[in-house]
C-alpha positions in Angstrom: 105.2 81.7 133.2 105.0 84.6 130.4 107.2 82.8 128.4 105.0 79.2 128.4 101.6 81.9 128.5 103.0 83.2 124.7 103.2 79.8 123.4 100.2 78.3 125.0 97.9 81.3 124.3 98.9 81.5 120.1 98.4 76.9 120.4 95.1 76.8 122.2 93.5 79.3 119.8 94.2 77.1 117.0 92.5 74.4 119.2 89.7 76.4 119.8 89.0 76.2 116.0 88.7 72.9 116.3 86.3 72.6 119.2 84.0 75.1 117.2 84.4 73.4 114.0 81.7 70.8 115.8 79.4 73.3 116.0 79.1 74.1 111.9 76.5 72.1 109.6 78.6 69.7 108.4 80.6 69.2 111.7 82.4 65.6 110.6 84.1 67.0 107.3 84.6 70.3 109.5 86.6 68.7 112.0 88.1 66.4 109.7 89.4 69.3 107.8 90.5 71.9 110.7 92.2 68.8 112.2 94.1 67.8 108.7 95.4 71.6 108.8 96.4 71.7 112.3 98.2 68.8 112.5 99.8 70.0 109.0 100.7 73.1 110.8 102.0 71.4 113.5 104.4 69.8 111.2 105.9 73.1 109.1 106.2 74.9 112.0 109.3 73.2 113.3 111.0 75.4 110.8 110.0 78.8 112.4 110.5 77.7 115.6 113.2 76.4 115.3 114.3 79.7 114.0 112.7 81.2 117.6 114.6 79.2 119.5 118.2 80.0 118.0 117.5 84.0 117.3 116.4 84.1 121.4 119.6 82.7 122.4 121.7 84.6 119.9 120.2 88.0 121.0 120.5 87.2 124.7 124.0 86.1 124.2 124.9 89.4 122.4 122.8 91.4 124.4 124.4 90.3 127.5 128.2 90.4 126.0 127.4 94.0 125.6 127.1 93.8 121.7 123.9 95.8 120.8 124.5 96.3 117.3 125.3 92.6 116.9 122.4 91.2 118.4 120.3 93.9 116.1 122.1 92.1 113.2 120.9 89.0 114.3 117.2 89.9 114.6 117.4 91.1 110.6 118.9 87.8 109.3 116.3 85.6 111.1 113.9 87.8 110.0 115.1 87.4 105.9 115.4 83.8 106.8 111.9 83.4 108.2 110.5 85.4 105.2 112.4 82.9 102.6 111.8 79.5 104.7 107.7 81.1 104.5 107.9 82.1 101.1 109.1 78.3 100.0 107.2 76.4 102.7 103.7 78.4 101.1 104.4 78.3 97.7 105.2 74.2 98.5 101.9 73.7 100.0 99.7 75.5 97.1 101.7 73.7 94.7 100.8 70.7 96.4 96.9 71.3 97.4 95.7 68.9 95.0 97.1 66.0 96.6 98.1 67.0 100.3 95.0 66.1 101.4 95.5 62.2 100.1 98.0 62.2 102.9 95.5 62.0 105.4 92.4 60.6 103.7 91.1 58.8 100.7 87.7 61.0 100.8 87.1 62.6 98.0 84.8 65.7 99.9 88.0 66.1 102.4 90.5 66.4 99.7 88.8 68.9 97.5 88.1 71.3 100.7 92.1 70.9 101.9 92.8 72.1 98.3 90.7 75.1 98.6 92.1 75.8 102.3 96.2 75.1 101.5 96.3 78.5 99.9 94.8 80.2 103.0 96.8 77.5 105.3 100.3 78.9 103.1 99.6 82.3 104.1 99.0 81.8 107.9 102.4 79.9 108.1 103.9 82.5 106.2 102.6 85.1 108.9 103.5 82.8 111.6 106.8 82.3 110.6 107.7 86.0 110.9 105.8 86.8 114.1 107.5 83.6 115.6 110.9 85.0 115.0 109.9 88.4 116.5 108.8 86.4 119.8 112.2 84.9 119.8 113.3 88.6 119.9 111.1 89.6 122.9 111.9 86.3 124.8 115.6 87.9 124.2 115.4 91.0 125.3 113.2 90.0 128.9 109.5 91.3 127.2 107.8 88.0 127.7 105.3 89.8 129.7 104.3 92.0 126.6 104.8 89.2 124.1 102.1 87.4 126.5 100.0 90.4 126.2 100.1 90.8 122.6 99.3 86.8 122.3 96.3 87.5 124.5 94.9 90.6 122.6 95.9 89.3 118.6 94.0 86.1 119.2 91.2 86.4 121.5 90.4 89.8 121.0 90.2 89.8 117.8 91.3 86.2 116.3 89.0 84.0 117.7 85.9 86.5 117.6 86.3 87.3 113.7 86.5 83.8 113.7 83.2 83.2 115.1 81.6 85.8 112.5 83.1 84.8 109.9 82.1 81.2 110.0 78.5 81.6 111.5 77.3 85.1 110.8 79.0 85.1 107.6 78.9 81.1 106.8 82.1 80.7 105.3 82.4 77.3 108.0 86.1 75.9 107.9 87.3 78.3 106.0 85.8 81.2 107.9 87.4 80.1 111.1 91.0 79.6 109.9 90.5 83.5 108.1 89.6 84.1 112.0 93.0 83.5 112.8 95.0 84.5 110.2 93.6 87.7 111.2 94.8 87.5 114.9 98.3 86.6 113.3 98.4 89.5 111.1 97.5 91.4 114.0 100.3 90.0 116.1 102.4 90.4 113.6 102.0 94.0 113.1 102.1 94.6 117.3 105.1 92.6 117.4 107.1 95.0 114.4 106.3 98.5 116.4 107.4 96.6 119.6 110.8 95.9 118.4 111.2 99.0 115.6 111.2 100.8 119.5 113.6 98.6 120.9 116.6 100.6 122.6 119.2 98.0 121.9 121.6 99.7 123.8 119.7 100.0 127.3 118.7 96.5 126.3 122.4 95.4 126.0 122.8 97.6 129.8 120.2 96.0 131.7 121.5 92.8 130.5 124.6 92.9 131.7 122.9 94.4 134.7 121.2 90.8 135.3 124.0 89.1 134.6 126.1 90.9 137.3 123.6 90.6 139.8 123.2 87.0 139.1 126.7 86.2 139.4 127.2 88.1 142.8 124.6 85.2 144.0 126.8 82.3 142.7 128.3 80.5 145.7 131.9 80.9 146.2 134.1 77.8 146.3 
């Protein structure tokens, strides 16, 4: 359950966006837009998690081999990967601002606001992509229960509200809320470092051969 709450808490935030892009003036080109950029997001961010998915088994493997040092070798290559794979996948989408928008509609209003929110879009995947790999770290190392935690506070604690103030108080509309929650990703971001900068890798490696030992004594005996 902590492991599906950390994924479903970070996508339903981005769906909340949506939801309150019907409440702005112009809510048709709102939601047009916020759906455009979601559904691009959902498209980049195969990358990064598929970069999750493969750091959290490599870390679990080494962690429960009893190779600390390896699995905190690991963690720093993902981590240079998911900052190059960001870097490229940004820089791609503000090269491309002019015209990404024609992939989705031959409106001229919708284009010209997706090529002033691609440059704010390249920096939340950016984010994402390094606080994605650190989940893949806590998922690792049994902290789902923290990870779910920091998902919890980063977006709808501070996200999704600065979201809401942004956009209405502050009437910045679409680009208000997506600033919203490239806020709450910074924010998880920054939890997410000090959580594993304070990772002990070697009781980590312990208590995971711990688990692994205690599982095995339940294995049937043939």
């Amino acid at each position: 359950m902590p492991s599906a709450m950390m994924i479903c808490l970070e996508w339903w935030s981005f769906e909340v966006l949506v939801l309150l892009s019907a409440l702005l003036p112009n809510p048709q080109l709102e939601t047009s837009v916020l759906s455009i950029c979601l559904n691009t997001g959902a498209l980049l961010y195969m990358v990064p998690l598929g970069l999750s998915s493969s750091i959290s088994t490599r870390v679990s493997n080494e962690l429960g081999a009893g190779h600390p040092e390896a699995a905190k070798l690991a963690m720093r290559v993902v981590m240079y990967m998911a900052l190059s794979v960001g870097f490229v996948l940004a820089l791609t989408m503000i090269l491309l601002r002019n015209v990404w928008g024609y992939l989705y509609s031959n409106e001229q209003e919708i284009v010209t606001y997706m090529s002033r929110m691609l440059p704010v879009l390249g920096i939340s995947f950016f984010i994402d992509g390094l606080h994605s790999s650190l989940s893949g770290v806590l998922t690792a190392s049994g902290k789902q229960n923290i990870g779910a935690a920091v998902n919890l506070g980063a977006f709808y604690l501070l996200g999704i509200p600065m979201a809401v103030m942004l956009a209405f108080v502050f009437h910045l509309n679409g680009m208000g809320l997506w600033l919203g929650t490239v806020s709450g990703g910074f924010t998880k971001l920054a939890l997410l470092m000090f959580i594993t900068w304070c990772i002990d890798w070697q009781k980590e490696a312990l208590k995971a051969q711990d688990r692994v030992l205690s599982s095995s004594h339940l294995l049937p005996v043939s």
